[in-house]
N, C-alpha and C positions, 0 to 999 in steps of 0.2 A: 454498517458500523455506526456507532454513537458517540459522539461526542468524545466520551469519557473513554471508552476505545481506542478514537485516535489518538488519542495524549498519552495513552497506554503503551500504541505502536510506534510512537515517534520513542519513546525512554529506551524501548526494549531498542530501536535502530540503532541510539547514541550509545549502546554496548558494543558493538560491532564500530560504528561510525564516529567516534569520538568528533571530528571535524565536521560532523555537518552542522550544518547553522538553521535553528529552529527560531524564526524569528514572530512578531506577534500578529494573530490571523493565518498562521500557517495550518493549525489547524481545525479553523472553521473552515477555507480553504478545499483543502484533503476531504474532510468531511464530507464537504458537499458534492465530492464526485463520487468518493464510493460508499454512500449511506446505504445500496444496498444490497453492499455484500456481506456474508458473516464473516464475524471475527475469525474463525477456523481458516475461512477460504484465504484470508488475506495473509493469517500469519503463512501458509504452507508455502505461500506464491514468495515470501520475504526469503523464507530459509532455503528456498529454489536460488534468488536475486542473491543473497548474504552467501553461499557457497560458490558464486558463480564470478562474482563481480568485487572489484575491492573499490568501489566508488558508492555512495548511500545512493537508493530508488530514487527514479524521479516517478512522481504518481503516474507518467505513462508508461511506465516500466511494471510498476503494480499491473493498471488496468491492460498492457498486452498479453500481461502472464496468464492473469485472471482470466482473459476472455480468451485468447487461441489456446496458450497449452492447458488449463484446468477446466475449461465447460467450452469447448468447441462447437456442442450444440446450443449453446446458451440462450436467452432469447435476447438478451442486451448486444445490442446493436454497436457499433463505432459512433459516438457521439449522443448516446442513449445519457 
């Protein structure tokens, strides 16, 4: 994801998450752990965490969704 992406997925969170707190560098941040996943993969993993959870993602909450339940074969590693 890009940039312009992430600032994309944090709006669509603050519809669900009103109380989270987006503060400045959050996301260049974000960005730079999951540049690269596509946008698809990441929104399916949110609306997975947003039906599950009533507390906003923490990006390790994205990246364990991402890697164990969506691409279990994946080649991105833990700490890739």
């Amino acid at each position: 994801m890009n940039k312009k992406e992430v600032a994309e997925m944090f709006s669509y969170l603050l519809d669900f998450y009103p109380e989270m707190k987006i503060k400045e560098g959050t996301v260049e941040s974000w960005q730079s752990i999951i540049h690269f996943m596509r946008k698809e993969e990441v929104y399916k993993v949110l609306q997975s965490h947003i039906k599950e959870s009533s507390f906003p993602p923490k990006i390790a909450d994205i990246y364990k969704r991402w890697h164990g339940n969506m691409y279990p074969q994946s080649d991105h590693k833990a700490g890739d």
